[in-house]
ROPAVEX-63525 format. One record per atom (N, C-alpha, C): x, y, z. Coordinates in steps of 0.1 Angstrom, whole numbers, plus 5000, padded with zeros to 4 digits. Example, Ala and Ser with C-alpha at 12.3 -4.5 7.8 and 13.67 -1.06 7.14 Angstrom:
# ROPAVEX-63525
513249435078
512349555078
513249675078
512849785071
513749895071
512950005079
# end
This chain:
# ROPAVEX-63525
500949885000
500050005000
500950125000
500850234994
501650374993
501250415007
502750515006
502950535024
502650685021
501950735034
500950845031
501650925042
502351025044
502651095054
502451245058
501851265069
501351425074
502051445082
503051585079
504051635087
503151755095
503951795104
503251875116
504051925120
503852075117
505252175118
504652285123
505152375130
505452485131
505952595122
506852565113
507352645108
507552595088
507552635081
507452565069
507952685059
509452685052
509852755042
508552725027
507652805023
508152985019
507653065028
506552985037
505353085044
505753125056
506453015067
506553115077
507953005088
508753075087
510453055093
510953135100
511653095112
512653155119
514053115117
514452975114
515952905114
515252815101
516052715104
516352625096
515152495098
514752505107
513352445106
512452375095
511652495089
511252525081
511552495069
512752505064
513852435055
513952345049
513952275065
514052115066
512752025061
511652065072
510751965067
510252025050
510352205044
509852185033
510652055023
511952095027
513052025020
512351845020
512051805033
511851645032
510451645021
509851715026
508551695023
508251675008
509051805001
508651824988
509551694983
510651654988
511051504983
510851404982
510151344990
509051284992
507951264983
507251374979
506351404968
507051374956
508251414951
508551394938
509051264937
509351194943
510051024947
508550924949
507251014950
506050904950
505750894964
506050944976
505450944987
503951034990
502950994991
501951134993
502151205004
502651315002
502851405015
502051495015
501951545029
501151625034
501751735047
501451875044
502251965057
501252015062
501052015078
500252135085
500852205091
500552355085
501152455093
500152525097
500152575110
499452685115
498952775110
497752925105
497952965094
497953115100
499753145103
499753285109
499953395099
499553495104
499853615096
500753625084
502053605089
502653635076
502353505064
502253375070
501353265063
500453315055
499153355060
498953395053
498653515038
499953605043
500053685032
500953645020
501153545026
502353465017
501853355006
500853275012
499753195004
499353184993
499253304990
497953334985
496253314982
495753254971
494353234972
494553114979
493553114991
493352954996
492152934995
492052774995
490352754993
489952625006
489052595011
488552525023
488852415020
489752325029
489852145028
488852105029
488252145040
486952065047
486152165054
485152095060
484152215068
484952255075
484352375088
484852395097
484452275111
485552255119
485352165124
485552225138
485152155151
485552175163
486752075174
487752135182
488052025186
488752095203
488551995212
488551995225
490352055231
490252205236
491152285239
491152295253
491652245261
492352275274
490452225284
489252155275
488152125283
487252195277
487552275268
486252355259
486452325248
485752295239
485252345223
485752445218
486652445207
487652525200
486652485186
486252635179
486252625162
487552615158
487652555146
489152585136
488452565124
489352585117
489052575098
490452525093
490452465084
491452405078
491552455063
492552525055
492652555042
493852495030
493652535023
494552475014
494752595000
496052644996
496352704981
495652624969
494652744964
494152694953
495052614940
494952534937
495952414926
497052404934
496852364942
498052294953
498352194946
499552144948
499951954943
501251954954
501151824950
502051784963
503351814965
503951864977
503251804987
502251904995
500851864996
500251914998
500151975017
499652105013
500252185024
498852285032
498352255039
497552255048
497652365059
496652485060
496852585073
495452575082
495952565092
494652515100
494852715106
493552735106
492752875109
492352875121
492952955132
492353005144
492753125143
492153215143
492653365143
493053435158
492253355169
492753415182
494153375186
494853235181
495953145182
497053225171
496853225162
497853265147
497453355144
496853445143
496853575134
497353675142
498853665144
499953765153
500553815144
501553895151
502954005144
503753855147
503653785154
504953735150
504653545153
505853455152
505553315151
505453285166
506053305173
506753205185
506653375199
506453465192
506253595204
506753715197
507253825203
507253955198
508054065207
508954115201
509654215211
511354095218
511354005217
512053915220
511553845229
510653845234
509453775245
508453685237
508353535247
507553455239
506253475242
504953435234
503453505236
503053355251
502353455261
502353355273
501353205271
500753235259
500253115256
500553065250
501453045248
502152905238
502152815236
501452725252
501552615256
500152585248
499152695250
497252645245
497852655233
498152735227
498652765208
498752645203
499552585207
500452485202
499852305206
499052295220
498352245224
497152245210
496352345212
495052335201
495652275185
496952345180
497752275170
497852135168
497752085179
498251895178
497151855178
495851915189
494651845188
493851875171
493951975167
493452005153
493951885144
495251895142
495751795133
496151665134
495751635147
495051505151
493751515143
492451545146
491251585137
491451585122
492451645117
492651665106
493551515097
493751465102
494251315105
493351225102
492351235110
490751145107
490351175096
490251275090
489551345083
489951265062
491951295067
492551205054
493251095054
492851045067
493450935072
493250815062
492650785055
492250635047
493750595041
493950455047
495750435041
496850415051
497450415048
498850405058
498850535062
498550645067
498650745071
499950755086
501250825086
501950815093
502250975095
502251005106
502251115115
503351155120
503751255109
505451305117
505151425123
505651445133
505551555145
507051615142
506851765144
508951815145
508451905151
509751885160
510251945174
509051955182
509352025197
508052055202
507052075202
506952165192
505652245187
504552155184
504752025180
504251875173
504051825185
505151805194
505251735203
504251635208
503151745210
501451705219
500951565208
501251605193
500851495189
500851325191
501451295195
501651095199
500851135213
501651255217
500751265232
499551225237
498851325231
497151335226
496751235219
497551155209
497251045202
497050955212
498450925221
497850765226
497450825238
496950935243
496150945255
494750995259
494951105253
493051175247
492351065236
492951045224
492250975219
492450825223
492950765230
493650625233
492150485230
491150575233
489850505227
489150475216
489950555204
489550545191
490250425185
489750315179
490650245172
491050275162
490350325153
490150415140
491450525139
492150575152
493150645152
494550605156
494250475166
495350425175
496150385160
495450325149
496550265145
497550355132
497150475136
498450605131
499450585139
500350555128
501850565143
502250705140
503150735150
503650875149
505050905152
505850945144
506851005144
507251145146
508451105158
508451265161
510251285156
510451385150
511551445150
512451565154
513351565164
513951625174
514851745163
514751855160
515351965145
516652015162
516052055174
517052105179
516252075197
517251985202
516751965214
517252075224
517152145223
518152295230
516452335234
515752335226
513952405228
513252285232
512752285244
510952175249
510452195251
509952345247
508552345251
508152305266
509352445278
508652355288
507752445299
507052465301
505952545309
505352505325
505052545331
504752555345
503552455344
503752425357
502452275365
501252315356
500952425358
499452425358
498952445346
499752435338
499352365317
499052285316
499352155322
498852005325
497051985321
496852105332
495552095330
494952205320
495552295320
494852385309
494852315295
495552215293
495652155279
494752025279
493851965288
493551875289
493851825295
494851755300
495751615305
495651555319
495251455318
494951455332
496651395341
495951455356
497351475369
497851365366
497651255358
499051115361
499651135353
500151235345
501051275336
501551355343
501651385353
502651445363
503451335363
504851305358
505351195365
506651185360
507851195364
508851165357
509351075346
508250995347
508650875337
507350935323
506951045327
505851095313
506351255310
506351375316
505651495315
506651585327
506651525337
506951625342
508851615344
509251705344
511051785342
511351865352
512151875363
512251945367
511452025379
510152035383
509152125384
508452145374
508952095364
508052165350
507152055344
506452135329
505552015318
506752045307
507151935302
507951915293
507751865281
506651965266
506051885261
507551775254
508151845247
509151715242
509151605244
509251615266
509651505268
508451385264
507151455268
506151375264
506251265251
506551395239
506351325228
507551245225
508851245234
509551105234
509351005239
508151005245
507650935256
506450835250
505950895236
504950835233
505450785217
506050865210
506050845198
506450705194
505950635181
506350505179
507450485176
508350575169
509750625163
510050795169
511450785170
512050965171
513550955163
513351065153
514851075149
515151225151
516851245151
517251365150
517851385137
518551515136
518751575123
520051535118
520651435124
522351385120
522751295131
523351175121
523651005130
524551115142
525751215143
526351225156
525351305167
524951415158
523251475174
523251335180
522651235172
522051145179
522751085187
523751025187
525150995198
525051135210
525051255204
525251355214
524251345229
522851345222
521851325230
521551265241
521951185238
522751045251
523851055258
523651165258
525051195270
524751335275
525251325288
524551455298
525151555294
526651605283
526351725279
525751765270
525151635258
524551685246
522951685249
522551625261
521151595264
520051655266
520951815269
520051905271
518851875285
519351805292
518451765304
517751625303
517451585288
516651485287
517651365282
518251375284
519451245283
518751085289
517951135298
517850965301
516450975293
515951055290
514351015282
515250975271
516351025263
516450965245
517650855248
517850795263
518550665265
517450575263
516150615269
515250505272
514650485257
515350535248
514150495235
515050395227
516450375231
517150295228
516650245214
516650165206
516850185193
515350225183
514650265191
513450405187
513950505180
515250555185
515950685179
516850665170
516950725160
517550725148
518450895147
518950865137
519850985134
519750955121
519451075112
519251045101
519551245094
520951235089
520851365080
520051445076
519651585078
519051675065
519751685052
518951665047
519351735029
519451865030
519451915014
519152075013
518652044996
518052194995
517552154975
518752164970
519252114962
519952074953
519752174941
518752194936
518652214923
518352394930
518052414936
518152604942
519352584946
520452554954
521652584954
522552484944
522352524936
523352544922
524052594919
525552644915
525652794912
526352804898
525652654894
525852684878
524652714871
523352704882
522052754872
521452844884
522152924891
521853004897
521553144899
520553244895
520353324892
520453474900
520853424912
521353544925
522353584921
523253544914
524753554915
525453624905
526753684905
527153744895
527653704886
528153544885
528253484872
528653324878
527953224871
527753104875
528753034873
529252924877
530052874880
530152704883
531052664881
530852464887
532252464886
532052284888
533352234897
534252204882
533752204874
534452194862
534652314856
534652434857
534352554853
534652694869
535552684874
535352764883
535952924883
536052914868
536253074866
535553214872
534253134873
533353274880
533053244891
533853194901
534053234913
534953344915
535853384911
536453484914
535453584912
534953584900
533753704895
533353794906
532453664910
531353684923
532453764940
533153674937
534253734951
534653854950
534953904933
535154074935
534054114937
533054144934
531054134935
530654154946
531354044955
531054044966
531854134978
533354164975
534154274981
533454404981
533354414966
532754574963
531154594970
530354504974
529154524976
529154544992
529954494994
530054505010
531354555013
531554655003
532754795009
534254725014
534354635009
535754615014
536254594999
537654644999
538654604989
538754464984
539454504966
538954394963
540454314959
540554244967
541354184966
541453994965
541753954955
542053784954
542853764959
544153794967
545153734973
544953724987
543953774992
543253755006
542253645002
542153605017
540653465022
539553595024
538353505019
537053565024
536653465035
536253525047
535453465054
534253505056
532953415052
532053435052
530953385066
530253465069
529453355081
527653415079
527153305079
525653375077
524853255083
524253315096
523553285109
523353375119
522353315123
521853395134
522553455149
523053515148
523953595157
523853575170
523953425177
523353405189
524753355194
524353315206
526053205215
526053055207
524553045207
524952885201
525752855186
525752975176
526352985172
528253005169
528253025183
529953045187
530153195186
529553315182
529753465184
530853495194
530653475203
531753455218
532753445214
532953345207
534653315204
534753375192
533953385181
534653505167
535053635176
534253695187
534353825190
535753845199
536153735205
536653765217
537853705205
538053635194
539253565190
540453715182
541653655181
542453705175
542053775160
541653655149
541553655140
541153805133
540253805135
539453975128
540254055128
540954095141
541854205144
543354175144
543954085137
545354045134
545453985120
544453925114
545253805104
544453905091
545653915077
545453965062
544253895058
542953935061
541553805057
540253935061
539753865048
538353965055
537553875056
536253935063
535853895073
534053925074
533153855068
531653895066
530953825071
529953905081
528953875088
527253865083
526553785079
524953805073
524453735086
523253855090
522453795098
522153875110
521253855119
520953895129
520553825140
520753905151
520453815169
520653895175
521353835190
521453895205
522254045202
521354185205
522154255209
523854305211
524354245219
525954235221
526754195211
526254095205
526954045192
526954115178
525854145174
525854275167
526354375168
526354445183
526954565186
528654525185
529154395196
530354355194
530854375179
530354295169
530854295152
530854425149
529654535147
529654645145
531454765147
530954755164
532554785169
534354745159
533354595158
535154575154
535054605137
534254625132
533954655115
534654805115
533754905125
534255045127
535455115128
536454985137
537554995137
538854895131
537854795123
538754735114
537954715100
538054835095
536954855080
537854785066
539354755070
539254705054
539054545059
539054465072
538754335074
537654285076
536654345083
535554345087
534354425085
533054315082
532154395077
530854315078
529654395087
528154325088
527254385087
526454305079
524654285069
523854215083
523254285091
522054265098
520754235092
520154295077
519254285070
519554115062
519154005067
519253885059
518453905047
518653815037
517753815028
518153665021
517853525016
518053455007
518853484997
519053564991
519953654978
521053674985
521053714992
522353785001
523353715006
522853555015
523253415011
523853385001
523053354988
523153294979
524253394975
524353504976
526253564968
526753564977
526753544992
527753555003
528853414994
527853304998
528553195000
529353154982
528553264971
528653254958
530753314957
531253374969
531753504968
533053464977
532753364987
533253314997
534553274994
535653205001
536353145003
536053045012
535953105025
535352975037
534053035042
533552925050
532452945058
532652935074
532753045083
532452995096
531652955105
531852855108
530652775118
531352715129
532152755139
532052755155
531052765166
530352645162
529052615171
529552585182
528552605192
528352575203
527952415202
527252405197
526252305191
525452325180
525552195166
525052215157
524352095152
522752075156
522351925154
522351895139
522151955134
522951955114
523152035109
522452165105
523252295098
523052245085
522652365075
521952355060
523052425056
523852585060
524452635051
526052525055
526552495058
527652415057
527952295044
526452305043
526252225030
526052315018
525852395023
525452465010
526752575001
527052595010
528552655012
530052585001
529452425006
530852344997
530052354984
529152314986
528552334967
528752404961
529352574968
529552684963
531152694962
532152594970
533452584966
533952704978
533152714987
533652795003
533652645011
534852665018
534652555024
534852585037
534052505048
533352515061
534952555074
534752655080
535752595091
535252625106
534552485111
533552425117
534652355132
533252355142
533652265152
532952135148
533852045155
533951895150
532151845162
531351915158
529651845166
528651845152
527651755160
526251735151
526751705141
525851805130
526051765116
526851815111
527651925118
529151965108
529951815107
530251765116
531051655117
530451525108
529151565107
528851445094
528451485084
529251605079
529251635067
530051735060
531351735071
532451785067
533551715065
534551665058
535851595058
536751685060
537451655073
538651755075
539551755070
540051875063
541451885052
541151845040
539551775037
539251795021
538251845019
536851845026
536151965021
536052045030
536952075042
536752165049
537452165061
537552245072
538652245086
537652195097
537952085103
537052085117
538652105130
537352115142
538352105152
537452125161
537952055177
537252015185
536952165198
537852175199
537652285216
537052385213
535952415221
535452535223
535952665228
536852735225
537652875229
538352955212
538053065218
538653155209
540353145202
541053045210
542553025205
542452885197
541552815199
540952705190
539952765175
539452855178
539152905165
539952955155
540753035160
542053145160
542753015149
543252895155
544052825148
543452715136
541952705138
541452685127
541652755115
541052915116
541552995107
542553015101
544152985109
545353025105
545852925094
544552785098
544952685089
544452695076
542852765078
542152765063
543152855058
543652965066
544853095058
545853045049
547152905057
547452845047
547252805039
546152715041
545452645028
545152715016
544652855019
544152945007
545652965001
546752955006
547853035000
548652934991
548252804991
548552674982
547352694976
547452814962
546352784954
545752664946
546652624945
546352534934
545452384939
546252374955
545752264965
544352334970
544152414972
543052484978
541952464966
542252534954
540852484944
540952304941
541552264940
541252094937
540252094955
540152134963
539552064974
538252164975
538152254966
536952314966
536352264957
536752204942
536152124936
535752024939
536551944948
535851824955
534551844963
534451914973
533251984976
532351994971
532352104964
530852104951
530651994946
531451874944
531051764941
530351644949
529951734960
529551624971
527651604971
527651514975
525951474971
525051494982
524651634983
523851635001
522551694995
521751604990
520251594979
519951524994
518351514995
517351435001
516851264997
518051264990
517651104981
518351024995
519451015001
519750925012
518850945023
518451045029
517451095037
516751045038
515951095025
514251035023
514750895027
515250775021
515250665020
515150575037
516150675037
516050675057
515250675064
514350805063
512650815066
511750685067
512150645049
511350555046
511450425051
512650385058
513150265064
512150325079
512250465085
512050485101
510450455100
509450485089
508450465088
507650335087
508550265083
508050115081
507950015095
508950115102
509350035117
508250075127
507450215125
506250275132
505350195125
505250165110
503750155109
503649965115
505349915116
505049805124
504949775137
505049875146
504949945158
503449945161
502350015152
501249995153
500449865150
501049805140
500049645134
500449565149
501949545154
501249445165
501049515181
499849445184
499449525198
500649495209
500749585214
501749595228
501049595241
501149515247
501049535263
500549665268
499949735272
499749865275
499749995269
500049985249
500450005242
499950195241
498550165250
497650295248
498550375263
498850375267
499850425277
501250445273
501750365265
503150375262
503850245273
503050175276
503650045283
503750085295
503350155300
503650185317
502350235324
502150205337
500850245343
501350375353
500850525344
501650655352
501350595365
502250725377
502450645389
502150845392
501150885402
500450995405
501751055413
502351195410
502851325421
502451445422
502851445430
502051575441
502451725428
501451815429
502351935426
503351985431
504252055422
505252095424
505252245436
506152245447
506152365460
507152425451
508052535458
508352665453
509752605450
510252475446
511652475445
511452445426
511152405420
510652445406
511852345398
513152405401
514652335391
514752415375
515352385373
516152475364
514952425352
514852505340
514552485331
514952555316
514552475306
514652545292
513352625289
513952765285
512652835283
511852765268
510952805271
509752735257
509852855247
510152805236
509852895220
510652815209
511152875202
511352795187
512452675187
# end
């Protein structure tokens, strides 16, 4: 029987993205569809969603579905001549029709938990609705979370539903979605989900942990995250929840499109280019000097970095490192984040104007010639459960100079398509760079390992296939019945609310 899959997202590149999220599942999704999978996306249908859309027309009626003990309207829509993979906005205007995704001002909106709650219960409903078939239920990140949740607990009575299995996929376990006691009950759920072995973290409701708790399958974004996870520094708190799923969890790479990052049929750029032809990379590199005010010079490295200007990123150590302010290399920043870091880069641009220079205004174009223009790419993560531009970067013959975590490390080769290294400090970065510096100055060595790069296959065809192996294991998950199967194999065991000692927690948003 063809395998029928409804993704459940939060965020979904073209309509509405914060990171790389959105990216990702468009990226699986629409692969999927063109390989013969019927796919399907629900995204929430917020504001900029829907100015982005355009004409939509009604899936289905309007439908009702049970929010925190009351009756919620929603409406479900769809882009008129949609084809697959077909892409779904479920309509609450009190929930989604905001200024922003996830909150506003740098503050998350205090309901996030009902938002996001009413989200899983909808497309649960919405589930029934196109369910006929192997229908398999992928949930990503938290936002999804409630899904398997609500599956095997609210509905745990339906047979008609029990036998969706559901897949959750972890984009960045750094976010759980985790909110105070008394959500428990505003979302439905009854108090035996208080319990460390379900929901409760800390003092806290942990939807994540839930949905590792219930899902038939969970993968992350790259086979090393997945190693990471399982261990108290990569675990982000939940280390013994993604021990206990023991071979439940998979690690399975993102792709990226392929055929939009090209830069021999690519239309951003100042003149196109491949691994057999790399004349018009220089082009773009002068293109790229002159556009962003610095001198144009080919006998210098370009260092390029384009992300979101946060710590997880490593900002800390570019700002605090030697590099910028000592080594013949220039030095470009795309993107925006924290305050300090911007202001920090600003400062050292001001006072080191022919090295240094930052684009707070992101734009897709602006990428697409950064990396068109580049020499290397910086990525000194704190932590990086996969990362798109690292990939996208060698295709463009910049090559990565990355800490050796997540998915840099499974999808960089050190010393041929790019620099890894392990320690987190600014004299560890410092010496990364000094190496890409050499490297650039053996021209001749340096382009054979950029052409090798662009030559590297990071399409959605291994991926998908991977999916397709994780899917077959859920929908066998559901055909034979388990022991307690509508609980998740355990009989919750009832705790008291939480008094004023609470424990540390991860704030809830993207």
């Amino acid at each position: 029987m063809k395998t029928r899959v409804l993704h459940l997202t939060a965020e979904l590149w073209p309509y509405a993205r914060t990171g790389g999220l959105g990216q990702a599942v468009a990226g699986l999704a629409e692969y999927q569809a063109a390989s013969g999978t019927e796919s399907h996306v629900v995204l929430p249908l917020y504001r900029e969603a829907r100015e982005r859309a355009g004409k939509l027309e009604p899936l289905c009626d309007p439908f009702t579905v049970e929010s925190g003990g009351r009756p919620v309207a929603v409406r479900c829509w769809r882009q008129v001549g949609d084809k697959y993979p077909h892409t779904m906005f479920l309509e609450h205007n009190p929930s989604f029709d905001r200024a922003g995704i996830y909150g506003e001002g740098g503050s998350d909106y205090p309901d996030n938990a009902r938002r996001f709650a009413l989200f899983a219960s909808a497309a649960i409903e919405i589930a029934r609705r196109i369910g006929d078939g192997n229908l398999i239920l992928h949930a990503h990140d938290w936002h999804a979370a409630l899904v398997p949740v609500f599956l095997r607990r609210v509905y745990r009575d339906e047979p008609e539903l029990q036998r969706f299995p559901s897949v959750l996929t972890v984009h960045n376990g750094g976010f759980q979605g985790v909110f105070p006691y008394r959500v428990l009950n505003e979302i439905g759920l009854p108090q035996e989900m208080w319990s460390p072995d379900f929901m409760e973290w800390y003092g806290r409701v942990n939807f994540l942990k839930g949905g590792l708790r219930y899902a038939d399958m969970v993968t992350t974004v790259s086979p090393t995250h997945a190693f990471e996870l399982l261990t108290d520094v990569g675990g982000f708190g939940l280390q013994h929840s993604f021990r206990a799923l023991g071979d439940r969890l998979d690690g399975i790479r993102n792709g990226i499109d392929v055929d939009n990052w090209d830069p021999n049929n690519d239309p951003e750029i100042a003149a196109r280019f491949s691994a057999d032809d790399l004349s018009g990379k220089a082009t773009n590199k002068a293109a790229l000097q002159e556009s962003w005010g610095l001198s144009r010079r080919p006998d210098v490295p370009v260092f390029g970095m384009s992300a979101r200007l946060v710590a997880q990123k490593g900002l800390d150590q570019i700002v605090a490192s030697h590099s910028l302010r000592q080594l013949d290399a220039q030095f470009l920043f795309l993107g925006a984040g924290e305050a300090q870091f911007e202001n920090a880069l600003r400062e050292l641009a001001a006072r080191y104007p022919a090295r240094v220079a930052v684009n707070t205004a992101f734009t897709d174009t602006l990428e697409h010639q950064l990396l068109a223009g580049a020499d290397f790419l910086m990525m000194p993560s704190l932590y990086e459960p996969c990362g798109l531009t690292q990939m996208r970067a060698q295709l463009y013959g910049a090559l990565p100079v990355a800490r050796r975590v997540g998915g840099l490390a499974d999808t960089i080769e050190d010393g041929v398509t790019g620099i890894l290294y392990d320690a987190y400090s600014p004299e560890a970065f410092d010496r990364a760079v000094q190496r890409a510096v050499t490297l650039y100055q053996d021209r001749p060595w340096f382009t054979e390992l950029a052409k090798g790069a662009m030559r590297k296959d990071f399409s959605w065809r291994q991926s998908a296939e991977a999916y397709a192996a994780v899917y077959r294991r859920a929908l066998a998950a559901r055909a034979i019945p388990q022991p307690g199967a509508s609980d998740g194999g355990r009989t919750p065991r009832k705790r008291s609310a939480p008094g004023k000692g609470g424990g540390r927690g991860v704030r809830a948003r993207r």
